[in-house]
mmCIF file of the N, C-alpha and C atoms, coordinates in Angstrom:
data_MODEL
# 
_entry.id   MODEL 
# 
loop_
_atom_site.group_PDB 
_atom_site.id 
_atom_site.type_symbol 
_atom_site.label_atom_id 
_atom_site.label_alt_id 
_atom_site.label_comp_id 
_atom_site.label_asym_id 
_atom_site.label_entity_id 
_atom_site.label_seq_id 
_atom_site.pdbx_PDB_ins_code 
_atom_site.Cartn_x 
_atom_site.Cartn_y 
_atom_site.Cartn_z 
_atom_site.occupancy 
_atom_site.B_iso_or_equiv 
_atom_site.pdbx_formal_charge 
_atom_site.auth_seq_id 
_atom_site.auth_comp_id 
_atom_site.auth_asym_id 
_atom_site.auth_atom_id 
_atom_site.pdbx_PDB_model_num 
ATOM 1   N N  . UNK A 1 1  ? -6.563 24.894  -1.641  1.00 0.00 ? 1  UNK A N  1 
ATOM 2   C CA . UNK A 1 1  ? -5.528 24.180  -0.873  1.00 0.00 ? 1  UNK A CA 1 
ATOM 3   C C  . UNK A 1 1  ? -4.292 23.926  -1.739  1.00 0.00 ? 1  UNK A C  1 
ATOM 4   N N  . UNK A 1 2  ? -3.176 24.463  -1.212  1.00 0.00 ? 2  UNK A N  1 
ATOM 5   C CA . UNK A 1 2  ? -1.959 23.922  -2.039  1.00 0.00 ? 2  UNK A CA 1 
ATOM 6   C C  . UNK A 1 2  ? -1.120 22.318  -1.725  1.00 0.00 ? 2  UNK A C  1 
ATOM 7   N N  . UNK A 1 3  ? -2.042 22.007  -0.961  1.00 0.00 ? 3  UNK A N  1 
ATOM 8   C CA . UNK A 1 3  ? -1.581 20.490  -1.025  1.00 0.00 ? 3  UNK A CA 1 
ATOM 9   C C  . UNK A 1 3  ? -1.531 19.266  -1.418  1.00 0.00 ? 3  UNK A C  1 
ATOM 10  N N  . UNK A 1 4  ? -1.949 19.477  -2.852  1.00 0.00 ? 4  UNK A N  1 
ATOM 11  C CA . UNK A 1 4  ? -2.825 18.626  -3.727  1.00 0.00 ? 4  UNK A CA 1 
ATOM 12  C C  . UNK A 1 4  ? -1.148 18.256  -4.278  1.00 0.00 ? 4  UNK A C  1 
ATOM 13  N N  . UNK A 1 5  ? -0.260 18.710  -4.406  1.00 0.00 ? 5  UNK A N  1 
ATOM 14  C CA . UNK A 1 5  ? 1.158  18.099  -4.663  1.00 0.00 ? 5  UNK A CA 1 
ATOM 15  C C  . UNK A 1 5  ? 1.111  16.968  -3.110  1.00 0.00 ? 5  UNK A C  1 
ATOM 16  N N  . UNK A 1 6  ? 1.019  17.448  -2.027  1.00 0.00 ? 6  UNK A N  1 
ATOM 17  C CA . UNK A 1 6  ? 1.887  16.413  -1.095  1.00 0.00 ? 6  UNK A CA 1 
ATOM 18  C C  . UNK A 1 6  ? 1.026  15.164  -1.139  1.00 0.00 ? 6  UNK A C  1 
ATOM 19  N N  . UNK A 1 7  ? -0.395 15.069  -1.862  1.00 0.00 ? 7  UNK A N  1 
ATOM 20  C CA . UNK A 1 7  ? -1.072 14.293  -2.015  1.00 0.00 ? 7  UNK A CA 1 
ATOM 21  C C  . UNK A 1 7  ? -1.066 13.362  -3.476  1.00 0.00 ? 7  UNK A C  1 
ATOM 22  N N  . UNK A 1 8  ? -0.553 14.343  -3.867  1.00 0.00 ? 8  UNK A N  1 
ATOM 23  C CA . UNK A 1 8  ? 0.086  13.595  -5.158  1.00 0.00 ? 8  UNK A CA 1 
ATOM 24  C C  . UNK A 1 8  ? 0.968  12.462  -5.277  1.00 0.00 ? 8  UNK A C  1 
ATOM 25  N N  . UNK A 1 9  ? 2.175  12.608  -4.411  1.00 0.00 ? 9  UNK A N  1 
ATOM 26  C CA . UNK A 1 9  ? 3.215  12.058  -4.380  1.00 0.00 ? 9  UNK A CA 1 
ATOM 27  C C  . UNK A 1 9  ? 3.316  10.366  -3.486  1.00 0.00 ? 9  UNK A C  1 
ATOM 28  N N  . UNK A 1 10 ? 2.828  10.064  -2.490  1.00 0.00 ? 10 UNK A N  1 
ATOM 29  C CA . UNK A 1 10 ? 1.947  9.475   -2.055  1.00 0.00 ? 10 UNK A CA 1 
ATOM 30  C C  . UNK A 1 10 ? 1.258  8.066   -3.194  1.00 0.00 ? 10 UNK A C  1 
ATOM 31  N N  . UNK A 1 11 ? 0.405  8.573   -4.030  1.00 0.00 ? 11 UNK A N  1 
ATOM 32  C CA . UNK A 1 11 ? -0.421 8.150   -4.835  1.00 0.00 ? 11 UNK A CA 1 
ATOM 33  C C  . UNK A 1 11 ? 0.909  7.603   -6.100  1.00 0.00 ? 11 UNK A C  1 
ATOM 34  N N  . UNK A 1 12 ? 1.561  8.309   -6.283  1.00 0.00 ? 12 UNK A N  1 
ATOM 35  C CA . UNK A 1 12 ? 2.720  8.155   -7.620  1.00 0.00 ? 12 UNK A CA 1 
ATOM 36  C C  . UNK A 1 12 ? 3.646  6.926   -6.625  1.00 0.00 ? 12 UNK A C  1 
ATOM 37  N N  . UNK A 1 13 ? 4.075  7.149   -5.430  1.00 0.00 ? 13 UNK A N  1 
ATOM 38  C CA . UNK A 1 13 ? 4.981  5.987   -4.926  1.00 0.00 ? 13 UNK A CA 1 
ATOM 39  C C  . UNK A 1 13 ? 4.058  4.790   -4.872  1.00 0.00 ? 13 UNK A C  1 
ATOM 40  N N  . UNK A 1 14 ? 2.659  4.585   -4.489  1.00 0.00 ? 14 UNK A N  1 
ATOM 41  C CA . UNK A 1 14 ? 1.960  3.653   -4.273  1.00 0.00 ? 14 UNK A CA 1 
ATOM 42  C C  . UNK A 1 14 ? 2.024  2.625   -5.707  1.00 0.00 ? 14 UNK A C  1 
ATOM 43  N N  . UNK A 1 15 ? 1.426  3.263   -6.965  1.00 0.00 ? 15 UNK A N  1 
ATOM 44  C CA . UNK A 1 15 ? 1.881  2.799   -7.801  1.00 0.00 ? 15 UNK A CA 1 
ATOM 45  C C  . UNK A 1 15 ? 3.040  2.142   -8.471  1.00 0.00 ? 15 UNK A C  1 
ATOM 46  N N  . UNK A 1 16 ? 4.186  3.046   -8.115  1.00 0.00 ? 16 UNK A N  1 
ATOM 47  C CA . UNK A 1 16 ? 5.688  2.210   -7.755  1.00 0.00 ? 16 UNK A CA 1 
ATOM 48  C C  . UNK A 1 16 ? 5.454  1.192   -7.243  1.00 0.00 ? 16 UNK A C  1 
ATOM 49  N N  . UNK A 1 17 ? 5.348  0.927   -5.809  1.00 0.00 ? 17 UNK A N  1 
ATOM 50  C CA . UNK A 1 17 ? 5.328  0.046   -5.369  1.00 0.00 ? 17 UNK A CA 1 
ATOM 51  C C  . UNK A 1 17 ? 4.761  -1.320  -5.668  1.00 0.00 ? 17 UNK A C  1 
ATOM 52  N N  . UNK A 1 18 ? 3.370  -0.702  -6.621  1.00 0.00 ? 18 UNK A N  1 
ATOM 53  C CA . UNK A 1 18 ? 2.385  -2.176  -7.286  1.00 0.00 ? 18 UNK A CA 1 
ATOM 54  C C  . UNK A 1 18 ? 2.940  -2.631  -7.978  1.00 0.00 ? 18 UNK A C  1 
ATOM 55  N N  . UNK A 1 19 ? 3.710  -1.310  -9.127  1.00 0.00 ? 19 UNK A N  1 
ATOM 56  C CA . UNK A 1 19 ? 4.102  -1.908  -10.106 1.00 0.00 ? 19 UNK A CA 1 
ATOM 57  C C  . UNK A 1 19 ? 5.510  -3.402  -9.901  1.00 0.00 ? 19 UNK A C  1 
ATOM 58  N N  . UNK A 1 20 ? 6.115  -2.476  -8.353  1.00 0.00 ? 20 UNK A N  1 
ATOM 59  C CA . UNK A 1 20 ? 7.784  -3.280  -7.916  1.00 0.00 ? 20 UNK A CA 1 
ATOM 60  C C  . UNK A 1 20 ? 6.891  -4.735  -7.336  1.00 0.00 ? 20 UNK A C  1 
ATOM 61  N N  . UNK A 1 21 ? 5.925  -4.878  -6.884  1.00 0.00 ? 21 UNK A N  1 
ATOM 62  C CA . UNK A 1 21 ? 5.554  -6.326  -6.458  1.00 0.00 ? 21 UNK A CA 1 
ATOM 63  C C  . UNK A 1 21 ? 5.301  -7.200  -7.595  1.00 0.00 ? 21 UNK A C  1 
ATOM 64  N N  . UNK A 1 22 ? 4.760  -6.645  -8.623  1.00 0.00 ? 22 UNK A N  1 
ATOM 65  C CA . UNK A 1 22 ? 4.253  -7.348  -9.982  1.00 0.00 ? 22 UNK A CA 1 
ATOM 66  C C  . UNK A 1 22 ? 5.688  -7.950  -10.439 1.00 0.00 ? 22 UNK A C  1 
ATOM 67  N N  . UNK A 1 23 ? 6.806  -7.101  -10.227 1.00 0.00 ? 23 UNK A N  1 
ATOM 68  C CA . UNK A 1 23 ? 8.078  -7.571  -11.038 1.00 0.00 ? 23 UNK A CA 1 
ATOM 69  C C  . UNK A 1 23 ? 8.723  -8.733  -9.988  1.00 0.00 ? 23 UNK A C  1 
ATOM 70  N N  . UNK A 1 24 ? 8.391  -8.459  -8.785  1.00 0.00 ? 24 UNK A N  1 
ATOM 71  C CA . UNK A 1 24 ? 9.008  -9.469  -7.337  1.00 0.00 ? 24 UNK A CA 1 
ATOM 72  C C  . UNK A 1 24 ? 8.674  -10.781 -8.134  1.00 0.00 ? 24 UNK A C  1 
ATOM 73  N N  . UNK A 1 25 ? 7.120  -10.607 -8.398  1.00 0.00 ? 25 UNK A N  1 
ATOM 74  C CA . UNK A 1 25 ? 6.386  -11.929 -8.383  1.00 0.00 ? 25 UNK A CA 1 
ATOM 75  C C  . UNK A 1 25 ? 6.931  -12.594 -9.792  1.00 0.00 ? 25 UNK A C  1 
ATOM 76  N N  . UNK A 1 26 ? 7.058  -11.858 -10.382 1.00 0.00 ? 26 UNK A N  1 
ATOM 77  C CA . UNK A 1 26 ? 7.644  -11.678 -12.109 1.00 0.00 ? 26 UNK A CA 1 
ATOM 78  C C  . UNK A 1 26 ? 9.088  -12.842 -12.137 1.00 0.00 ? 26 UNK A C  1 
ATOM 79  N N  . UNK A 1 27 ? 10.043 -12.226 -11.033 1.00 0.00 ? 27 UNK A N  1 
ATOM 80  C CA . UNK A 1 27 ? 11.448 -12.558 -11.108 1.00 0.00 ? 27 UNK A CA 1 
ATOM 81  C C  . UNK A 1 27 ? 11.304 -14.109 -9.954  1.00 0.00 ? 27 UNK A C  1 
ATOM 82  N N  . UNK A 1 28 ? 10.468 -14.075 -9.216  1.00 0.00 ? 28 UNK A N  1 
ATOM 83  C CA . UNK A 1 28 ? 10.145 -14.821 -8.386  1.00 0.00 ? 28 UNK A CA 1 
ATOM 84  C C  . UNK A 1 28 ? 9.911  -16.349 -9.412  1.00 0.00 ? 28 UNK A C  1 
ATOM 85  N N  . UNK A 1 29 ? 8.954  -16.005 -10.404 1.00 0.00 ? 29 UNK A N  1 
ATOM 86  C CA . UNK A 1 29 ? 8.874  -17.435 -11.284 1.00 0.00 ? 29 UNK A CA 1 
ATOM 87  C C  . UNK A 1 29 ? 9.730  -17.716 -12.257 1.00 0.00 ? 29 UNK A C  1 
ATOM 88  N N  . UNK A 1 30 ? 10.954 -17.184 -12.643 1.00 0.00 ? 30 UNK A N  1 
ATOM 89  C CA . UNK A 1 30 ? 12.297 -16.952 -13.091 1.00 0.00 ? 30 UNK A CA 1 
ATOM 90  C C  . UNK A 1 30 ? 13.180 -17.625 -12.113 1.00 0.00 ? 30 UNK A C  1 
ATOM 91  N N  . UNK A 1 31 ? 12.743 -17.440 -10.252 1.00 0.00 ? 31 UNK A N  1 
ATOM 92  C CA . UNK A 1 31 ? 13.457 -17.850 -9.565  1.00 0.00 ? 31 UNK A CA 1 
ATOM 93  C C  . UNK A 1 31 ? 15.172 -16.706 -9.510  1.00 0.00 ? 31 UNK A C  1 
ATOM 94  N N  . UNK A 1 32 ? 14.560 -15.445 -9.608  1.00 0.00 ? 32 UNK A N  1 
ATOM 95  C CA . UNK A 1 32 ? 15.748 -14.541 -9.920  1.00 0.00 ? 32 UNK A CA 1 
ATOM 96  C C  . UNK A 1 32 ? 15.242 -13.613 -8.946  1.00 0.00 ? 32 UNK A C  1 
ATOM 97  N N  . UNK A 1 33 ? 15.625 -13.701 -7.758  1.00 0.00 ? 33 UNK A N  1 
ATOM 98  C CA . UNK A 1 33 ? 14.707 -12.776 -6.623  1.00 0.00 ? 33 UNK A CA 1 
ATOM 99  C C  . UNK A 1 33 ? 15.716 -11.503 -6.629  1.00 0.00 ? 33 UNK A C  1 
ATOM 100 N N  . UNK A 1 34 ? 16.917 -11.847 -7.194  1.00 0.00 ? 34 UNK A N  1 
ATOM 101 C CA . UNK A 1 34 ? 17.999 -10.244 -7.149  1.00 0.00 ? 34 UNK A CA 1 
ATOM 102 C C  . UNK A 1 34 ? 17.065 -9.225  -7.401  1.00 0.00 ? 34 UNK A C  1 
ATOM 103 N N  . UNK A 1 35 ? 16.881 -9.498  -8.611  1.00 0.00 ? 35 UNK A N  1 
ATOM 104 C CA . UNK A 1 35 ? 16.251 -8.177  -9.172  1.00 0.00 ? 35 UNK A CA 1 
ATOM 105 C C  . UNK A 1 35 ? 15.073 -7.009  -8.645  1.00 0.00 ? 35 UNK A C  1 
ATOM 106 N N  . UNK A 1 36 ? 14.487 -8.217  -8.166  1.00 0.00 ? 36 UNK A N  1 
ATOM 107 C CA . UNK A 1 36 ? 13.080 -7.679  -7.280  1.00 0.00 ? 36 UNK A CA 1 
ATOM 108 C C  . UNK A 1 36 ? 13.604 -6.922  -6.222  1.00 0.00 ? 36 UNK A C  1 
ATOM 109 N N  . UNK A 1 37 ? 14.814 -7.695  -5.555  1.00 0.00 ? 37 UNK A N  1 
ATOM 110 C CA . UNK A 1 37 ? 15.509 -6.468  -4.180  1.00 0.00 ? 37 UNK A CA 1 
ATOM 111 C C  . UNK A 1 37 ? 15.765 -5.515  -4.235  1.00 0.00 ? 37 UNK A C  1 
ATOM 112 N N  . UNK A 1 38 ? 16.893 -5.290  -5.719  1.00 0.00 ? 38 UNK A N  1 
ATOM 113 C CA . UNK A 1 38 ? 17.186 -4.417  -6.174  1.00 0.00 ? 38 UNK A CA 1 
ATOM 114 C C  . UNK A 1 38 ? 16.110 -3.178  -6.426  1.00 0.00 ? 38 UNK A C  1 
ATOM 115 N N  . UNK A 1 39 ? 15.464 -3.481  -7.201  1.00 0.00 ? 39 UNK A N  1 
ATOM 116 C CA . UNK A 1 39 ? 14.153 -2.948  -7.542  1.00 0.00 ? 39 UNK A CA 1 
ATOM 117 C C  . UNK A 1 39 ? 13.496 -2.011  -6.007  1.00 0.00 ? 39 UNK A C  1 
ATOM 118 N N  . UNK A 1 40 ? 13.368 -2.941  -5.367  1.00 0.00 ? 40 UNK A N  1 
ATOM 119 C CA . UNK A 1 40 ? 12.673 -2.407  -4.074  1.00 0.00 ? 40 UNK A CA 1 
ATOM 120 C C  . UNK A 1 40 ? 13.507 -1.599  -3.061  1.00 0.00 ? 40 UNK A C  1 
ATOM 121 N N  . UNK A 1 41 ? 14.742 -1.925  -3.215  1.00 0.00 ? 41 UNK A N  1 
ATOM 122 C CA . UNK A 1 41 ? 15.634 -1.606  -2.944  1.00 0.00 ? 41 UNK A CA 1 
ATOM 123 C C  . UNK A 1 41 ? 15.867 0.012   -3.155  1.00 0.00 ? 41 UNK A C  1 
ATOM 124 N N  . UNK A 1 42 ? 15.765 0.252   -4.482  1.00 0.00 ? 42 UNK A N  1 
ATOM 125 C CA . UNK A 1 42 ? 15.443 1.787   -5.238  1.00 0.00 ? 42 UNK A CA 1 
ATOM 126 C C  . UNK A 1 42 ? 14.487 2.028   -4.889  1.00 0.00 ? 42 UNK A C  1 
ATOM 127 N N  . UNK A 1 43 ? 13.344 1.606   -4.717  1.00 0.00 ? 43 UNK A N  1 
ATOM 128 C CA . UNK A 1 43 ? 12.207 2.054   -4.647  1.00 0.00 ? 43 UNK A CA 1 
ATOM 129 C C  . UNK A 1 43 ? 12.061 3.109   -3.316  1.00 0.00 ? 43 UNK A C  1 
ATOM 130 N N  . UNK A 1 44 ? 12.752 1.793   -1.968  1.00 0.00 ? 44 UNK A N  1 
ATOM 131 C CA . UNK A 1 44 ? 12.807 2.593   -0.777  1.00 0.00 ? 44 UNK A CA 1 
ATOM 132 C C  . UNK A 1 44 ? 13.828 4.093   -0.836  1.00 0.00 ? 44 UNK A C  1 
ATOM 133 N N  . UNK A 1 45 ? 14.469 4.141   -1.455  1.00 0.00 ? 45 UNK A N  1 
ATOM 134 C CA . UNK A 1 45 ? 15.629 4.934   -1.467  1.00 0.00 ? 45 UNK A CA 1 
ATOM 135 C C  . UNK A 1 45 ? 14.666 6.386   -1.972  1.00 0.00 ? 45 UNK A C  1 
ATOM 136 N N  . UNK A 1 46 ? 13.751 6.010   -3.149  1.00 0.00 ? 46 UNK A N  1 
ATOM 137 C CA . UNK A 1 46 ? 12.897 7.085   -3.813  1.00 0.00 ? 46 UNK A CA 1 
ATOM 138 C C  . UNK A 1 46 ? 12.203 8.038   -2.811  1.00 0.00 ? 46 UNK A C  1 
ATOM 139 N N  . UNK A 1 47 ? 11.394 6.699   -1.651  1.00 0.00 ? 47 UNK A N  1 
ATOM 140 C CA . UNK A 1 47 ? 10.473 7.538   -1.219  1.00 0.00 ? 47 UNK A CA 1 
ATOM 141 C C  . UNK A 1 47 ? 11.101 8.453   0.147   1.00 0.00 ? 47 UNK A C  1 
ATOM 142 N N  . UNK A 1 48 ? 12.520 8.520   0.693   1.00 0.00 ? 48 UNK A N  1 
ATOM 143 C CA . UNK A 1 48 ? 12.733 8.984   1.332   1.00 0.00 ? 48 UNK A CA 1 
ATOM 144 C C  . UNK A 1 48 ? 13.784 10.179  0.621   1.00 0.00 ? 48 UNK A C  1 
# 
């Protein structure tokens, strides 16, 4: 099967994403929620 890339990719954004909540929660006890938007912000932009 050559679809072990479209299954790949998937799995690589998911991780993004854990990693972008860890930093939400991160900037969240900083009380600096910009960053986290920002962050997620790119993030959405990635997966499309």
């Amino acid at each position: 099967m050559q679809n072990s890339k479209g299954q790949q990719r998937p799995l690589i954004l998911f991780s993004l994403f854990k990693s972008t909540i860890k930093l939400a929660f991160k900037t969240k006890k900083n009380s600096n929620q910009t960053q986290a938007i920002k962050s997620f912000s790119f993030l959405s932009v990635l997966s499309f």
